[in-house]
C-alpha positions as CSV (number, residue, x, y, z in Angstrom):
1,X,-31.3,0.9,-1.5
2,X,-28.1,0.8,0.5
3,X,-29.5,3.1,3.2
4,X,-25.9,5.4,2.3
5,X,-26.2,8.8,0.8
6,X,-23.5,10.7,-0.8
7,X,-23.8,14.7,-1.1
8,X,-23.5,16.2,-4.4
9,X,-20.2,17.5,-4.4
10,X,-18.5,14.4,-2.5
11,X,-15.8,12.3,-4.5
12,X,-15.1,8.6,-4.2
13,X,-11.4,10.0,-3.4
14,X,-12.9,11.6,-0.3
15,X,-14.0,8.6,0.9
16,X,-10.4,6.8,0.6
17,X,-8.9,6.6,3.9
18,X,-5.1,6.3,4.6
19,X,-5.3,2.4,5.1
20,X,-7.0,1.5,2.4
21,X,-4.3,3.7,0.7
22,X,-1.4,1.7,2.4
23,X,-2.9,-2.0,0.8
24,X,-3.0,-0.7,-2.4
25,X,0.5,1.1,-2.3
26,X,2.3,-2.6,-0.3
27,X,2.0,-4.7,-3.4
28,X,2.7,-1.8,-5.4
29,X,6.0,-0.9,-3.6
30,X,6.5,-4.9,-4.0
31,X,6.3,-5.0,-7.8
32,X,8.6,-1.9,-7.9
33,X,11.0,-2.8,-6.0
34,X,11.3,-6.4,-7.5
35,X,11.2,-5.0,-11.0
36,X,14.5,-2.3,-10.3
37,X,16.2,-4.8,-8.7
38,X,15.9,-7.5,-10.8
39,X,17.2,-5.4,-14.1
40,X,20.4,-5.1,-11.3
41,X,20.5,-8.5,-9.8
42,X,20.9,-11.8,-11.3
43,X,18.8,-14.1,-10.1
44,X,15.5,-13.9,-7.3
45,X,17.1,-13.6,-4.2
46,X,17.7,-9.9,-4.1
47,X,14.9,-9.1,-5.6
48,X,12.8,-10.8,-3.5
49,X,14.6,-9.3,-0.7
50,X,14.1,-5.8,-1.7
51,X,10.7,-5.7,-2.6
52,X,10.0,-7.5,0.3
53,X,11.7,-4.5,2.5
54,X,9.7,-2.0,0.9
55,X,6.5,-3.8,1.4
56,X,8.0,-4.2,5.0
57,X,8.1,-0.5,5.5
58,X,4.4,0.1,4.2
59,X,3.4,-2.9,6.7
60,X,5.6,-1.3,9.8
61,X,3.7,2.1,8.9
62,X,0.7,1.0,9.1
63,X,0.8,-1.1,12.1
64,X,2.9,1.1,14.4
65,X,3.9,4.6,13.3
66,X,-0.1,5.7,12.1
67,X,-1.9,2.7,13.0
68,X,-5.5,2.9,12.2
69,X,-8.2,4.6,14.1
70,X,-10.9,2.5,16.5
71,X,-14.2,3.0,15.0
């Protein structure tokens, strides 16, 4: 037994906090971001470039503008 007990009418999606939001949504914004830009783009570089600025962004939030609370 794992000693953790879940009420009845508690989700898993109640238990998601906002950073474990933020590393699914950084690849996420990566793949995006690579994918629109490379049906623009020839080549890697700007792709690279801009999903590597929105993953960026996601990182930046996380860090500094809501960083995570102390247990």
């Amino acid at each position: 037994m794992s000693g953790r007990h879940r009420s009845a009418e508690s989700s898993a999606l109640d238990e998601i906090e906002r950073a474990d939001l933020l590393l699914l949504a950084i690849p996420l914004a990566f793949c995006a971001a690579y994918a629109a830009a490379s049906l623009v783009a020839r080549g890697y570089t700007v792709p690279v470039a801009g999903g590597s600025l929105a993953a960026g962004a996601l990182v930046v939030d996380g860090l500094f503008v809501n960083p995570p609370d102390e247990a």
